[in-house]
C-alpha positions as CSV (number, residue, x, y, z in Angstrom):
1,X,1.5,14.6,-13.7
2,X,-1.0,17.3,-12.5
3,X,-4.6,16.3,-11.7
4,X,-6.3,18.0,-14.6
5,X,-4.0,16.4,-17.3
6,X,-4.2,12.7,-15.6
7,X,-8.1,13.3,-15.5
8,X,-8.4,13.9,-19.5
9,X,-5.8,10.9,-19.4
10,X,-7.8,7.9,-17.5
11,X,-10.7,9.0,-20.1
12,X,-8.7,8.2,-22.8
13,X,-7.5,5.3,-21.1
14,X,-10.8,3.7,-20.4
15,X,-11.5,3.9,-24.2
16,X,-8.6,2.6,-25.3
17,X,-8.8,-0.1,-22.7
18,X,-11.7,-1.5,-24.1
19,X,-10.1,-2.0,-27.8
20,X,-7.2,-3.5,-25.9
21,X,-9.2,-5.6,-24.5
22,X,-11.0,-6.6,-27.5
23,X,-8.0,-7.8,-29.4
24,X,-5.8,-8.9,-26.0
25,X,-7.9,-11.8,-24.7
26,X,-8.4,-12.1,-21.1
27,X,-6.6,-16.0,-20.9
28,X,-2.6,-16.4,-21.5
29,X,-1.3,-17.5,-25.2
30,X,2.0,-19.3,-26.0
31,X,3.6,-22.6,-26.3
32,X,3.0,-23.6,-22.5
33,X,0.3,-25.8,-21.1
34,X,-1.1,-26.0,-17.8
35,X,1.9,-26.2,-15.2
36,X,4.6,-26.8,-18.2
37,X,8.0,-25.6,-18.6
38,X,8.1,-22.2,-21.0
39,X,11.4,-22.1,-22.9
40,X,12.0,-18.3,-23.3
41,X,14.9,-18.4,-25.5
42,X,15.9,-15.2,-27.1
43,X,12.9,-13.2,-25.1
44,X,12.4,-10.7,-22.3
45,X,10.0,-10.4,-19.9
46,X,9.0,-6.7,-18.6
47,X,8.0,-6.4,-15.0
48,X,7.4,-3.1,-13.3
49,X,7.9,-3.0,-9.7
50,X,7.8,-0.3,-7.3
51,X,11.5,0.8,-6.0
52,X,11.8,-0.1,-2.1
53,X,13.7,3.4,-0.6
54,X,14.0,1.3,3.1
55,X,16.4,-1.3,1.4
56,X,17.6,-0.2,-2.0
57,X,20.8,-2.1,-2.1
58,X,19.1,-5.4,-1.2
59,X,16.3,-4.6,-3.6
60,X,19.2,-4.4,-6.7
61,X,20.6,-8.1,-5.2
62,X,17.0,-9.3,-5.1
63,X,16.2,-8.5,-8.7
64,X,20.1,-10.0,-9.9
65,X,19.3,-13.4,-8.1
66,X,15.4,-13.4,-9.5
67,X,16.8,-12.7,-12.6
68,X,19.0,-15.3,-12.6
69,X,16.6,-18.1,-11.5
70,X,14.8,-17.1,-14.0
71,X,16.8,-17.4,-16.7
72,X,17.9,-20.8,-15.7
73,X,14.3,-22.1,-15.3
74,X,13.0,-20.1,-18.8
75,X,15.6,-19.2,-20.7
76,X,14.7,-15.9,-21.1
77,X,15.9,-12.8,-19.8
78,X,14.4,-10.6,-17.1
79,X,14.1,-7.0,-17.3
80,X,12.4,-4.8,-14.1
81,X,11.5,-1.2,-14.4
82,X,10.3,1.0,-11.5
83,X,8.6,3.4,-10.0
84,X,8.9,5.8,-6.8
85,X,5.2,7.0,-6.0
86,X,1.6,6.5,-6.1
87,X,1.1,9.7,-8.7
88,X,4.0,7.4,-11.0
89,X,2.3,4.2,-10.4
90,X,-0.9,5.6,-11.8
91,X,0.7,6.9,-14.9
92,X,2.6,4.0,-15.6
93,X,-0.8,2.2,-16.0
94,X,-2.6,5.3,-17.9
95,X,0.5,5.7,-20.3
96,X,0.5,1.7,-21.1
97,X,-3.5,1.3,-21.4
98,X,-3.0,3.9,-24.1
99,X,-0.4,3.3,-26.2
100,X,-0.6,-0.9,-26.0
101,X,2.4,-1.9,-24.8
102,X,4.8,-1.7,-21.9
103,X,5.6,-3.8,-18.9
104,X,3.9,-7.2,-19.2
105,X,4.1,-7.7,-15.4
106,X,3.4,-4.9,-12.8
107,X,3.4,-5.2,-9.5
108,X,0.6,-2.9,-7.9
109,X,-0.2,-1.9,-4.3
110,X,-3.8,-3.7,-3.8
111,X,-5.4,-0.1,-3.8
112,X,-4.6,0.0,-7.0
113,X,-5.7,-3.0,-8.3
114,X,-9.4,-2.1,-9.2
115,X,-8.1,0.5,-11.2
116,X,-6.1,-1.9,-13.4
117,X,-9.2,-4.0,-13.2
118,X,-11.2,-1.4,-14.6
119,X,-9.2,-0.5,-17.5
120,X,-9.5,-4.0,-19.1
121,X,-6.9,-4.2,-19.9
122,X,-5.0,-6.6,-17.7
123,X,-6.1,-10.4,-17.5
124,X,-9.0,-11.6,-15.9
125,X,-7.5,-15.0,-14.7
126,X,-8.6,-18.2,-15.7
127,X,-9.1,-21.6,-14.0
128,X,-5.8,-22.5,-16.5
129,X,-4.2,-19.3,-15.5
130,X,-4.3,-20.1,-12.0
131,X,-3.0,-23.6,-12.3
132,X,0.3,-22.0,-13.9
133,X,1.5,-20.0,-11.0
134,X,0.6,-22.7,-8.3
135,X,-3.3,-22.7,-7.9
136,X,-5.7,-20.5,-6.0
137,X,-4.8,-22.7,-2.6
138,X,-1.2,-21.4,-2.8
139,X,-2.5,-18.3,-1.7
140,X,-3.9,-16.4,1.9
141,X,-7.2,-16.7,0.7
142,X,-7.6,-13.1,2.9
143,X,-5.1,-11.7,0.3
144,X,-7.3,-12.5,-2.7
145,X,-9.9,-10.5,-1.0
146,X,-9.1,-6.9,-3.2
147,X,-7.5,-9.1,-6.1
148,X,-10.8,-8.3,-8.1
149,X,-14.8,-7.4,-8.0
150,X,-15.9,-11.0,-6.9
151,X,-14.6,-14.7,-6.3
152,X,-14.8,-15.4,-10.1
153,X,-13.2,-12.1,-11.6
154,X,-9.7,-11.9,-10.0
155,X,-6.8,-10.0,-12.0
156,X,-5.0,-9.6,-8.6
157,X,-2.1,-12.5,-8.1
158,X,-1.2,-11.8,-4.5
159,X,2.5,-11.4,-3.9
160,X,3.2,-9.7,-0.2
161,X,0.9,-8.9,2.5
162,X,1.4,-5.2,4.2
163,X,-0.9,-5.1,7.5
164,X,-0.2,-1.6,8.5
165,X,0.6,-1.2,12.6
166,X,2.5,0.8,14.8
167,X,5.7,0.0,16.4
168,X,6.4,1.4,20.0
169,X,9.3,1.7,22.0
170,X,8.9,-0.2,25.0
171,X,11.7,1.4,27.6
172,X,10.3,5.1,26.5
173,X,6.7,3.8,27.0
174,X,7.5,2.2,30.9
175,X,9.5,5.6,31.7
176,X,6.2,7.8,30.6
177,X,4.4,5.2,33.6
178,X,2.4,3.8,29.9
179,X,0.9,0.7,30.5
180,X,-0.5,-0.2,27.1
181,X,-0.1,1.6,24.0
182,X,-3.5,3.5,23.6
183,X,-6.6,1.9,20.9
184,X,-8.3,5.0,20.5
185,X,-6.4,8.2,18.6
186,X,-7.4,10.7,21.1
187,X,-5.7,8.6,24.0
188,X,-2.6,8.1,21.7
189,X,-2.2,12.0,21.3
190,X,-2.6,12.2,25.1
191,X,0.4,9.3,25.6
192,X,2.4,10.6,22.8
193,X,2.2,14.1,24.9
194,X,3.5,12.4,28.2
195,X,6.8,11.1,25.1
196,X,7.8,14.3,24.3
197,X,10.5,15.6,25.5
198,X,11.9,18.4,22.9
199,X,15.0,19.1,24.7
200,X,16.2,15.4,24.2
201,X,15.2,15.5,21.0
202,X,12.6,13.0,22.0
203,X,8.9,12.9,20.6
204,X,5.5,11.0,20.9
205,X,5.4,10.1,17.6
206,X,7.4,9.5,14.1
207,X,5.5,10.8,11.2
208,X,6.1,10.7,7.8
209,X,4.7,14.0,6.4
210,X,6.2,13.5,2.7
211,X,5.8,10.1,2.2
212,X,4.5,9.4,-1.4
213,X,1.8,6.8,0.0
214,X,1.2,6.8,3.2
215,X,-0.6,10.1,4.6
216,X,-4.1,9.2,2.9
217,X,-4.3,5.6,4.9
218,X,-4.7,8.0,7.8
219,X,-7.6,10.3,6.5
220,X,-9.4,6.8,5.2
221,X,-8.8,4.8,8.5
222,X,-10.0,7.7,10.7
223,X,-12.8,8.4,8.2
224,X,-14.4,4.9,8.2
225,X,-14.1,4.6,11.9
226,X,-16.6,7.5,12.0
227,X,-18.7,5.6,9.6
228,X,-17.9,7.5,6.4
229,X,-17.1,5.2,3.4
230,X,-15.9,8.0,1.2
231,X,-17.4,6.1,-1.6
232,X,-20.9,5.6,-1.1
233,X,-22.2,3.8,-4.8
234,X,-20.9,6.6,-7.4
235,X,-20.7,9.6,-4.7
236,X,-18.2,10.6,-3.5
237,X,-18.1,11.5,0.4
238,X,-14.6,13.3,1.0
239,X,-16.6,16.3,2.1
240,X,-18.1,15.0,5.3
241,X,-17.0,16.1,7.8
242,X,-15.4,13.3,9.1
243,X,-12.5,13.7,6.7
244,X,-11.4,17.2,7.7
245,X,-11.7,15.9,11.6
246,X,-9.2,13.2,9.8
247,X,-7.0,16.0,8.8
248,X,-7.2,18.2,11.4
249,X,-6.4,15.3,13.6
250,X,-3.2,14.2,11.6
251,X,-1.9,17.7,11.1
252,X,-2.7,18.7,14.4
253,X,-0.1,16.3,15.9
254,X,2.5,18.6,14.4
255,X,0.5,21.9,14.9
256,X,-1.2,21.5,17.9
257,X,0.0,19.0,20.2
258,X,3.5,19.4,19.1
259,X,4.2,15.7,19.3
260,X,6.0,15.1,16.2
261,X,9.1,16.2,15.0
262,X,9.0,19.6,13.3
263,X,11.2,18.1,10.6
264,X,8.9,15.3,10.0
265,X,7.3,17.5,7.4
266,X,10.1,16.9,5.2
267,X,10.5,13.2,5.8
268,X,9.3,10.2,3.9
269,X,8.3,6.6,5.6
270,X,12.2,5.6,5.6
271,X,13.4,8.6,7.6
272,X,10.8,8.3,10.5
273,X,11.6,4.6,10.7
274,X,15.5,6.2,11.0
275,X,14.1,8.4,13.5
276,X,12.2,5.8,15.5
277,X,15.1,3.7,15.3
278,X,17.3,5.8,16.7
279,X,15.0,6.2,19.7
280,X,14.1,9.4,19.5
281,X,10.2,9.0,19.1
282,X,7.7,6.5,21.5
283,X,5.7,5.5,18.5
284,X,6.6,5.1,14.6
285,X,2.9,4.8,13.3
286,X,1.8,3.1,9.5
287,X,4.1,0.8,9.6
288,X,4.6,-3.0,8.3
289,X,6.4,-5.6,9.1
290,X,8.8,-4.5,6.6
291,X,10.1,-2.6,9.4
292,X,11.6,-5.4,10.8
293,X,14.8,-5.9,9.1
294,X,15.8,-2.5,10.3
295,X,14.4,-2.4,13.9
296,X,16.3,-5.8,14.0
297,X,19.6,-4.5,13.3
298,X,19.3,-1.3,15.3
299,X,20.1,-0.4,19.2
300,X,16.1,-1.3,19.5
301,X,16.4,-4.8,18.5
302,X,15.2,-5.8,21.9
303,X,13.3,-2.3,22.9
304,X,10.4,-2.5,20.4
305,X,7.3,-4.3,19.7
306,X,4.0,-3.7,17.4
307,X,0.6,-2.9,18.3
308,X,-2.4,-2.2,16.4
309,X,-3.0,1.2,15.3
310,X,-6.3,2.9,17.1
311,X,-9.8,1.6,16.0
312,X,-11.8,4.3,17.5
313,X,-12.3,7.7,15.7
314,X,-10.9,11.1,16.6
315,X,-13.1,12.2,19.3
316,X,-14.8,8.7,19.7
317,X,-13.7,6.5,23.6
318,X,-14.9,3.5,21.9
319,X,-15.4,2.3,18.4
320,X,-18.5,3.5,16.6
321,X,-21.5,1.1,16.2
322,X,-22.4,0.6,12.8
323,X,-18.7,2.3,11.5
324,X,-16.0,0.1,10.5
325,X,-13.4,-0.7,13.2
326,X,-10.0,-0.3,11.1
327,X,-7.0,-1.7,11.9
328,X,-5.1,-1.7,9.0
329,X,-6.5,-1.5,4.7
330,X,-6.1,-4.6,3.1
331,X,-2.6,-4.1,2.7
332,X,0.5,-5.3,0.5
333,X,1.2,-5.6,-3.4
334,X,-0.6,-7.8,-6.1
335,X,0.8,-8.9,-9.4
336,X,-1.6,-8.1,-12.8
337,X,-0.6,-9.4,-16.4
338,X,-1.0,-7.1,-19.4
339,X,-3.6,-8.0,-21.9
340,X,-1.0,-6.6,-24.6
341,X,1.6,-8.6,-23.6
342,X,3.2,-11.3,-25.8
343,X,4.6,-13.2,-23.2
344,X,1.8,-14.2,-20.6
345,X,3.5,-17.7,-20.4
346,X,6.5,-16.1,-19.4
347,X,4.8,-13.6,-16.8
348,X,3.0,-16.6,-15.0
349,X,6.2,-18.3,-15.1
350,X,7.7,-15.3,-13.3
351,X,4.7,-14.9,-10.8
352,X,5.0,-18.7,-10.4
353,X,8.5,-18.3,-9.2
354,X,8.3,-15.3,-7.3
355,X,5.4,-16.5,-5.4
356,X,6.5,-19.9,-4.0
357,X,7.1,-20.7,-0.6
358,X,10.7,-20.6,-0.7
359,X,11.1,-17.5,-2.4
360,X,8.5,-15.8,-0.4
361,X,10.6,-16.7,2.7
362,X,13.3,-15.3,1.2
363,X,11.8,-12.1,0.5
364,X,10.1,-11.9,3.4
365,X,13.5,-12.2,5.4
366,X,15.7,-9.6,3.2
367,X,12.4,-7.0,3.7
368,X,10.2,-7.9,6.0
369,X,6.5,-7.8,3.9
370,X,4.3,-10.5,4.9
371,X,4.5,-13.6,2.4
372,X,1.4,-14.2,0.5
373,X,1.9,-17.5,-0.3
374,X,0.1,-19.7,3.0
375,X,2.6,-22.9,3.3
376,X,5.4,-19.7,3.7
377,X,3.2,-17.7,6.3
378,X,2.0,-20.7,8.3
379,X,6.0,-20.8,9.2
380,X,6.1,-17.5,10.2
381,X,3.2,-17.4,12.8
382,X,4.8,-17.9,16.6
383,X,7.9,-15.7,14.9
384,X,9.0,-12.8,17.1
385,X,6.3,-9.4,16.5
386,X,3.9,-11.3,14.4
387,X,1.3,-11.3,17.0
388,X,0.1,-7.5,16.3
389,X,0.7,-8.4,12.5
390,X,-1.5,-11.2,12.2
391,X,-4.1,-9.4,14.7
392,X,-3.9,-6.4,12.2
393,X,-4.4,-8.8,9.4
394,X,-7.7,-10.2,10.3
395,X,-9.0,-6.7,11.0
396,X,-8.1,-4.8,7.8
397,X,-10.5,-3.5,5.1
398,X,-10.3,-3.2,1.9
399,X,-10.9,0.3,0.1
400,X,-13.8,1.0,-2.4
401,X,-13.3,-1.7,-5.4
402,X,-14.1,1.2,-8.2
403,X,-11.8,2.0,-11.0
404,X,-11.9,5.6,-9.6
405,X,-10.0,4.8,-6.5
406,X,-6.8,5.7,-7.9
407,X,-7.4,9.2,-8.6
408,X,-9.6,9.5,-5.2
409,X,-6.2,8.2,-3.4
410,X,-4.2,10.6,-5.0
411,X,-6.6,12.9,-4.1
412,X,-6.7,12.5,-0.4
413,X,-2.5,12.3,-0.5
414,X,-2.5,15.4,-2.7
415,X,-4.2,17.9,0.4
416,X,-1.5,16.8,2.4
417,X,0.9,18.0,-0.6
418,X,-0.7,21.3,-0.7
419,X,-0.6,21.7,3.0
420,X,3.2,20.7,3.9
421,X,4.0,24.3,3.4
422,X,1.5,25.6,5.9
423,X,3.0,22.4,8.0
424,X,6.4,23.6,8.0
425,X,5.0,27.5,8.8
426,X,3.4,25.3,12.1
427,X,-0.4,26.1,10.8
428,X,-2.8,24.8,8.5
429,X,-5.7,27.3,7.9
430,X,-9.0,26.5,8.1
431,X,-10.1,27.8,4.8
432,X,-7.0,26.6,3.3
433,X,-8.0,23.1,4.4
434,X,-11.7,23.9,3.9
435,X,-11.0,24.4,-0.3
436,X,-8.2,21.6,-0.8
437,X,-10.6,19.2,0.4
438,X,-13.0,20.6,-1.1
439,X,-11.2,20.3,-4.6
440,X,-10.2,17.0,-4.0
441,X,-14.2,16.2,-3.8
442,X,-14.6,17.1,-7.2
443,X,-11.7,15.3,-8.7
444,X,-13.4,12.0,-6.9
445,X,-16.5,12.7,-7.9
446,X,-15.6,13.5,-11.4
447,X,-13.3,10.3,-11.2
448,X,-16.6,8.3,-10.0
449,X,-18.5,9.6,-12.8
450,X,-16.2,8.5,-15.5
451,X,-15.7,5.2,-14.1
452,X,-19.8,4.8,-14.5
């Protein structure tokens, strides 16, 4: 959906959110009480979940054995819809707001849970709410922290936790004389230099140009660390020039310092974990521990370890006083009920099972993504590679709790869009840059103003 058509959209959205929300109730209905068993008989329960490119197969045996739990604990069937990118993620929640119907369970990256909290029209969990998918204490209580505006408006159940890190190879490293892998992203342009070897078909770094989510985390992480919030109360700061430093900085590794793969501008997160994995790059950067599964069964099962990303801005030795020392955005995917839906009993049955500890081990084994249940991550913590992981958990940040975030995300992402021409021509022009971010300033700041 272009921008201009998704901006008239989240208008309509907001409006019809509130009659939703009117008539929808913010607690669950049905024959349940606190804790109960729900007999589903003869019904269906929608969830929406984003599709997982890194491990599609195991995704489709995931969902079968879910499914089947699920009907042998409810009675009722399961049905799961998708979706492939941030742009589709946002529409799915636009389209439903509108019309009143649609998934009654989607599972949201945490950046965009304060735009389904915006909307209204998703529950604002009760005490009893709670109870029914295992209590409050089930649950990180650092998860809950971008599940909703304060401690006593949550709409955010978590479900995984996605610290964002980078993975290095630890041979390539020791043969470039690298001690450390750098915490500052000037020094890791200057190590990724010393990595790059283009007649091996070796480089510093495994970027992921086309990724459908991950190119803004960059611009935001690099922007904070310089002290700019991008959201300051209802401005929006996208022009400062902290964020096209951010972008000349990400871009450049391809354009300037030539440490990246030239045909990284065509790849998404999966294909620079190939790439990494292969070992043909030092450093495979915005990643998870979702990562693992695959590093795990590759030739670098023994060759590779995490490390947080850099905390200090481009151009900065040494993090910023005052700015916010970024590791990682509070990371991973949270699961929201519809206010339309006719079988909230059924969706916290579903988030009930989905969410305990056995299952989240489970999950966490077949992909990788942190569990958010805490019995099921307290097992996990002297595991192989979770010392970075749970270092990077501690110091994430969450992004701007507004119900503009969405579009201001998709903003950010969409100047890297516009640019992966230029990036494959091997030059981003200033001016170029200059008016994309400049655009994407005024679809933030037009996004803030509606969400006032």
């Amino acid at each position: 959906m272009r921008f201009g058509t998704k901006a008239t959209l989240a208008s309509i959205a907001t409006a019809a959110a509130l009659a939703l929300s009117a008539c929808g109730g913010g607690s669950s209905s049905g024959g349940s009480s606190s804790g109960g068993a729900v007999n589903g008989a003869g019904k269906t329960l929608d969830v929406l979940v984003n599709v997982n490119t890194a491990y599609p197969e195991q995704q489709k045996q995931w969902m079968s054995s879910i499914q089947a739990k699920f009907k042998e604990q409810t009675g009722a069937d399961l049905k799961f819809e998708t979706f492939t990118s941030a742009n589709d993620e946002l529409t799915r929640i636009q389209t439903s707001v509108v019309s009143g119907q649609g998934p009654d369970v989607y599972s949201l990256g945490t950046t965009f849970t304060p735009t389904a909290y915006a909307t209204k029209a998703f529950v604002t969990l009760s005490d009893d709410d709670w109870k029914k998918v295992g209590g409050k204490d089930r649950f990180n209580q650092n998860a809950l922290g971008i599940s909703g505006p304060d401690k006593d408006h949550l709409a955010g159940i978590p479900f995984v936790s996605r610290p964002f890190v980078m993975a290095y190879n630890k041979d390539l490293l020791k043969a470039a004389g690298i001690d450390a892998p750098a915490s500052t992203w000037d020094g890791l342009a200057e190590q990724a230099k010393k990595l790059t070897d283009p007649a091996k078909g070796q480089y510093g770094m495994a970027i992921a140009y086309k990724d459908n989510f991950d190119p803004w985390k960059y611009i935001w992480a690099m922007s904070v660390q310089a002290g700019n919030q991008l959201v300051d109360g209802k401005t929006a700061k996208l022009s400062d020039p902290a964020v096209k430093k951010a972008y000349e900085t990400y871009f450049g590794w391809l354009t300037k310092d030539k440490v990246v793969n030239p045909a990284s501008v065509g790849w998404s997160n999966s294909q620079a974990l190939a790439d990494f994995a292969a070992g043909k790059a030092g450093y495979f950067l915005m990643t998870s521990s979702g990562s693992i599964p695959t590093l795990d069964k590759s030739a670098l099962k023994d060759k590779y370890d995490y490390a947080l990303m850099p905390v200090a801005a481009p151009g900065d030795s040494s993090p910023k006083s005052g700015a916010t020392p970024a590791a990682s955005i509070l990371s991973g995917d949270n699961l929201v009920v519809a206010n339309y839906s006719k079988n909230k009993d059924l969706a916290f049955a579903y988030i009930n099972l989905v969410t305990s500890k056995d299952e989240q081990l489970n999950y966490q084994k077949t992909f990788g993504d942190l569990p958010a249940n805490a019995d099921a991550l307290a097992t996990l913590t002297s595991a192989p590679h979770m010392a970075a992981l749970a270092d990077a958990a501690k110091k994430s940040y969450a992004t701007p709790f507004t119900g503009a975030w969405g579009d201001i995300q998709l903003a950010l992402l969409n100047v890297t869009v516009q640019s992966i021409p230029d990036l494959a021509a091997g030059n981003v022009p200033d001016a170029s840059l200059s008016q994309r971010i400049q655009d994407a300033q005024s679809k933030a700041q037009s996004s803030l103003d509606r969400a006032k």
